[in-house]
N, C-alpha and C positions, 0 to 999 in steps of 0.2 A: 346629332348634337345640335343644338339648338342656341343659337349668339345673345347674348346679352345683348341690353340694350345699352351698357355702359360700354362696350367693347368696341362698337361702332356708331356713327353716324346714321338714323333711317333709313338717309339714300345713298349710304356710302357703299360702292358694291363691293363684292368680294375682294378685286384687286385692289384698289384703292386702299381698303385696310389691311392689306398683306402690306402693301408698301408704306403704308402707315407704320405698320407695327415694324418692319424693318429697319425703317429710320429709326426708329425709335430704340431696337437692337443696337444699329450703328452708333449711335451716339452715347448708348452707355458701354461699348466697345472700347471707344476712342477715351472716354474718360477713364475706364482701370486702366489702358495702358500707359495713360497719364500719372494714376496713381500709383502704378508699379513703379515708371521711371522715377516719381519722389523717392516711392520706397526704399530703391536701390541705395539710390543718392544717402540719404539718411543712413542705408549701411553699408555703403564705404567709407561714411566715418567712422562708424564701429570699427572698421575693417583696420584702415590705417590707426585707429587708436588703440587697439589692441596689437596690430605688428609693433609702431614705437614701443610698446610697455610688455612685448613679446607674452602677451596674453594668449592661453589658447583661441585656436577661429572659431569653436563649437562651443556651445554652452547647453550641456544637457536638460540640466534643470531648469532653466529659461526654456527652452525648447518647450518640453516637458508642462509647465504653467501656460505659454503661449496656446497650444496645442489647446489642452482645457478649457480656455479662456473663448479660442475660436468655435471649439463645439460648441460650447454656451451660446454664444452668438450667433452662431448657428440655428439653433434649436430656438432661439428665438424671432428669426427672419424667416422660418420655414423653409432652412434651405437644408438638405443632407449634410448630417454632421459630418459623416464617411467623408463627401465631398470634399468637406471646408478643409478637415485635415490633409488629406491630399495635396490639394492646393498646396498648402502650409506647408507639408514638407518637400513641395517641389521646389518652392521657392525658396525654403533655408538651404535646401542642397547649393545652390545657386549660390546663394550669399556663403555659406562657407567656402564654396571654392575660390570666391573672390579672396573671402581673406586669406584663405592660404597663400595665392600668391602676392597679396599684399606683405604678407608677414614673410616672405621668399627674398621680396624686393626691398623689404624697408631690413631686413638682417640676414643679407647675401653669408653664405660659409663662403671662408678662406679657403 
């Protein structure tokens, strides 16, 4: 396999651009888990706005367009659409169980 010339520097040795490119991992690391904790953030309001108005936590069909929407975006980033869904539904799982017990909490049964 044979290095591009965009990939490294001339004289940059091999390690040098391992640890290049790792930082370089690291740091878009550190920012999805930045964008995951907005994420969240963003739906526990869902969460608690749907417990006040005792809305179901799940919304299929949402779900369902989301899901589409992310392959699409997917397939346009070159990233495995298989994947992106995955993701997707790891993290609605997530976010529903918040709101369940949000919706536990905000209309405790007698």
């Amino acid at each position: 396999m044979t290095e591009s010339t965009s990939d490294a520097a001339p004289t940059e040795s091999p390690e040098d651009t391992l640890a290049r490119l790792r930082a370089s991992i690291d740091n878009i690391d550190a920012a999805l888990v930045y964008l995951l904790a907005e994420r969240f953030r963003a739906t526990q309001q869902v969460g608690l706005l749907k417990a006040r108005h005792e809305m179901p936590a799940s919304d299929p069909r949402r779900e369902e367009q989301q899901v589409a929407r992310l392959r699409a975006l997917a397939e346009s980033a070159h990233l495995d659409p298989e994947f992106a869904e995955k993701w997707f539904n790891f993290v609605v799982a997530e976010v529903i169980r918040h709101h369940v017990e949000a919706g536990a909490e905000a209309n405790p049964r007698p």
